[in-house]
C-alpha positions in Angstrom: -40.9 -22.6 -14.5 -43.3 -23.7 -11.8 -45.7 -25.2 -14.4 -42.1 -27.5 -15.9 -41.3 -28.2 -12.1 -45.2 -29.7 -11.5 -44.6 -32.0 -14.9 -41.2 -33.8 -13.5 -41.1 -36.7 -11.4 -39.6 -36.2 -7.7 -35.5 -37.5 -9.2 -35.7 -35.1 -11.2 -37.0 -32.4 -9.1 -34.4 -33.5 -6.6 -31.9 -33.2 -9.3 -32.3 -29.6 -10.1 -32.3 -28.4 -6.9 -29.2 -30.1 -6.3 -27.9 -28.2 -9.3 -28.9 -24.9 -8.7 -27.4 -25.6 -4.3 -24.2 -27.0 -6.4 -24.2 -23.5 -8.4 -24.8 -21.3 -5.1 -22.5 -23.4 -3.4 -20.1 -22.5 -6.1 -20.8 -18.8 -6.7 -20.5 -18.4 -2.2 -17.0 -20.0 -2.2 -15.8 -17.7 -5.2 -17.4 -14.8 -3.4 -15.5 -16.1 0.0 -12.6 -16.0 -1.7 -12.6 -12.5 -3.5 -13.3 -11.5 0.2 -10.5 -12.6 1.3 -8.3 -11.5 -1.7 -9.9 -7.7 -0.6 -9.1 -8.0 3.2 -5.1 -9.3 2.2 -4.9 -6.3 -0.2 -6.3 -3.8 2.4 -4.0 -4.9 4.7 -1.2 -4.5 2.6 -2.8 -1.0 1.6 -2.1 -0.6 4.8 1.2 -1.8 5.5 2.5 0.0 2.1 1.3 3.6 3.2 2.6 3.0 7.1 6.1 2.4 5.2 5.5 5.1 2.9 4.8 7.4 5.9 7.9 6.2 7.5 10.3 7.0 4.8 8.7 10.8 4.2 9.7 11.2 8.0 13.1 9.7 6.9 13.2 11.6 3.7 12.1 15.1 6.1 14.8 14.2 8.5 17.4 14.2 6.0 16.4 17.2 4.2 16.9 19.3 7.7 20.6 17.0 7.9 21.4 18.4 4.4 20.4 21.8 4.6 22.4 22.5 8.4 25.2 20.5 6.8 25.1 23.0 3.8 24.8 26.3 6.3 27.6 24.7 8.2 30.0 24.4 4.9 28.8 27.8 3.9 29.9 28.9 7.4 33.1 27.2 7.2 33.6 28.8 3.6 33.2 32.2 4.9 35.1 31.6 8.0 38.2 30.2 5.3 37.9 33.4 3.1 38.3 35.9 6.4 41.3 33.6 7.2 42.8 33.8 3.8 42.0 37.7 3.6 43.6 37.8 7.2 46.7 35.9 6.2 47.3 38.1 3.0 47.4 41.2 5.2 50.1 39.5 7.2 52.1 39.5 3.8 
């Protein structure tokens, strides 16, 4: 390539390198903006797993809500049997 570069006049010289600054020009601004795509989806990355983490703490919570509100009925089923058994001794 340096031996075609030495047999063109200086336009034309001028030209290419203007070409090939055009094309890097070109390939920076693509690569500026794939950075950018990158950094927005890591954010959201992070956003989505902070919400993620905040509804297993939710989901954990209700778990514990629904298993004492379970022992409670259970309680309250055994506590309505004695009474029944109690009441048909009264009979």
């Amino acid at each position: 390539m340096a031996d075609s570069i030495d047999n063109l006049d200086i336009s034309q010289v001028l030209k290419l390198y203007e070409k090939q600054q055009e094309q890097t020009e070109f390939e920076y601004t693509k690569l500026e903006k794939h950075i950018e795509n990158i950094q927005v989806s890591h954010s959201e990355i992070k956003q989505l797993n902070w919400d993620i983490a905040e509804k297993n703490e939710t989901i954990r919570k209700l778990r514990e809500t629904v298993e004492s509100v379970q022992l409670a009925l259970l309680e309250e089923r055994k506590n309505h049997l004695a009474v029944v058994a109690d009441n048909d001794k009264l009979k």
